[in-house]
C-alpha positions in Angstrom: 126.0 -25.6 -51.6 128.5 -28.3 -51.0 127.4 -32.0 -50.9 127.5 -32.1 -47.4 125.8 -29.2 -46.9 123.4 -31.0 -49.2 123.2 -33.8 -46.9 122.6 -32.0 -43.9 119.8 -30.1 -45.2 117.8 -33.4 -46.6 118.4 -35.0 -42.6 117.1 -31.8 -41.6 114.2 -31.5 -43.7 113.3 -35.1 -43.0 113.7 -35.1 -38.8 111.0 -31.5 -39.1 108.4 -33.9 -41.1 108.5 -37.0 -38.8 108.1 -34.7 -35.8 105.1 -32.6 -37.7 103.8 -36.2 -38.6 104.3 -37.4 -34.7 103.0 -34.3 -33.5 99.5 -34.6 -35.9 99.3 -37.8 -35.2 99.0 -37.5 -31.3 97.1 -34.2 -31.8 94.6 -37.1 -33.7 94.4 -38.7 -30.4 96.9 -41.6 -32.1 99.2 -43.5 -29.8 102.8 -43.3 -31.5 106.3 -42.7 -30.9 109.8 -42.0 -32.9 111.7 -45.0 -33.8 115.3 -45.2 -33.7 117.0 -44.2 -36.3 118.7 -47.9 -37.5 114.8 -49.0 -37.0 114.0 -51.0 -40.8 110.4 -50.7 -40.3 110.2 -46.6 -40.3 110.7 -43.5 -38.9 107.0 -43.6 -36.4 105.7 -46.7 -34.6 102.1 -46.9 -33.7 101.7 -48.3 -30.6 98.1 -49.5 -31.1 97.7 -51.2 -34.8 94.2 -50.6 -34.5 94.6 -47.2 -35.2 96.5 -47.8 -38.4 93.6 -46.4 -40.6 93.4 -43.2 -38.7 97.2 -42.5 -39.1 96.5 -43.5 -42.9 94.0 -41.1 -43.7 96.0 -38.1 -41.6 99.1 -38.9 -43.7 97.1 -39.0 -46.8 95.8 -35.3 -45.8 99.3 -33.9 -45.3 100.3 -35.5 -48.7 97.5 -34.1 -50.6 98.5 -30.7 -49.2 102.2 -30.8 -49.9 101.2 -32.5 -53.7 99.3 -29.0 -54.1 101.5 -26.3 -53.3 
């Protein structure tokens, strides 16, 4: 695999795992959206902070299933 190829597949990788993320997030009944890609602050903005905890804990799940596989 060449570096770009490299590359490409790590962008790729990363874009499917925001848009899971997005997708359980608003499944969770949590207000977010995609940022743009220059964004310093991340990849997902919550539109209401007060549901911060909630997207914490649904991360956390998805992290303690990938860290198990």
């Amino acid at each position: 695999m060449s570096a770009e190829d490299t590359i490409i597949a790590k962008i790729v990788l990363h874009q499917d795992i925001k848009l899971l993320v997005i997708q359980l997030l608003q499944q969770a009944g949590v207000d977010c959206e995609e940022t743009q890609f220059t964004d310093p602050n991340g990849d997902i903005i919550l539109v209401n902070p007060d549901q911060a905890e909630q997207a914490r804990v649904i991360i956390r799940k998805i992290q303690q299933a990938t860290n198990h596989e």
